[in-house]
N, C-alpha and C positions, 0 to 999 in steps of 0.2 A: 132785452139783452143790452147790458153797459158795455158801451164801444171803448176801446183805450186807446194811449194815442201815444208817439214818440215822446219816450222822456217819463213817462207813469211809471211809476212801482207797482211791481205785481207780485202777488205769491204761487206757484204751483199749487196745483191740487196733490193731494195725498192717498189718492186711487192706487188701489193696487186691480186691477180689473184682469177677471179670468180672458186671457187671449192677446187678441195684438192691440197695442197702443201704440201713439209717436209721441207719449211722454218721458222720455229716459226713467230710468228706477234713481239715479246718480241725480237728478233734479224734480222728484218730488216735495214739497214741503218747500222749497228755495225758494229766497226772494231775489227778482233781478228786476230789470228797466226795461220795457220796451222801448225799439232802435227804427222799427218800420213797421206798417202794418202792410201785410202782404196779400190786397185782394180778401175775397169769400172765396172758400171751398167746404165740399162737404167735408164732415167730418173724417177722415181715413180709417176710425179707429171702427165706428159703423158701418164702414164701406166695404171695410175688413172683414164683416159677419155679415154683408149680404142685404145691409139693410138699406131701405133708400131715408133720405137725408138732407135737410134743407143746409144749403150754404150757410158758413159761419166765418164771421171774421181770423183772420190768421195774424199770426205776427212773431217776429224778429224777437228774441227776449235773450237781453244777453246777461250773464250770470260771471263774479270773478271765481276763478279757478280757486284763489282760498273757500269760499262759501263753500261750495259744492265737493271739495276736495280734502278742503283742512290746510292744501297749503300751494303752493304758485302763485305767479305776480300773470298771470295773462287773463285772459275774459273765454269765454264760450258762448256763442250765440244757438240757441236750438228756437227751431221753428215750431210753433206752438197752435193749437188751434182755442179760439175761447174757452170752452169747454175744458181746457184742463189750466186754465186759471181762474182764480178766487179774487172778487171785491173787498180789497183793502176797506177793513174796519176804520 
């Protein structure tokens, strides 16, 4: 598992996954920066269906409101688990 660090560009994954995610549908496919890495936790999206789950990096990933939007001047930060970001080609 590639760890990332404050300051990396990241892209979301583009899951659409039957159930619950803590991916937003609003930031799939996005690219934004990670701002903090926040600890390991299981993943919630597994934990959600009952499954047990090795700890995974977390992190701060902040996206601006044009990207994800089409149009504002602010930022949105959503907290993200590894697993639903992709290693920049």
């Amino acid at each position: 598992m590639t760890a990332f660090a404050p300051g990396d560009r990241v892209r979301t994954r583009t899951v659409d996954p039957v159930g619950h995610t803590r991916l937003p549908r609003y930031a799939r496919g996005a690219w934004g920066t990670v701002v903090q890495v926040a600890g390991s936790h299981p993943l919630a999206d597994d934990r959600a269906r009952g499954l047990e789950v090795q700890p995974q990096p977390v992190y701060h990933v902040r996206f601006t409101a044009a990207d994800l939007f089409g149009t504002g001047d602010h930022t949105v930060t959503v907290e993200l688990w590894h697993d639903h970001l992709e290693v920049p080609a």
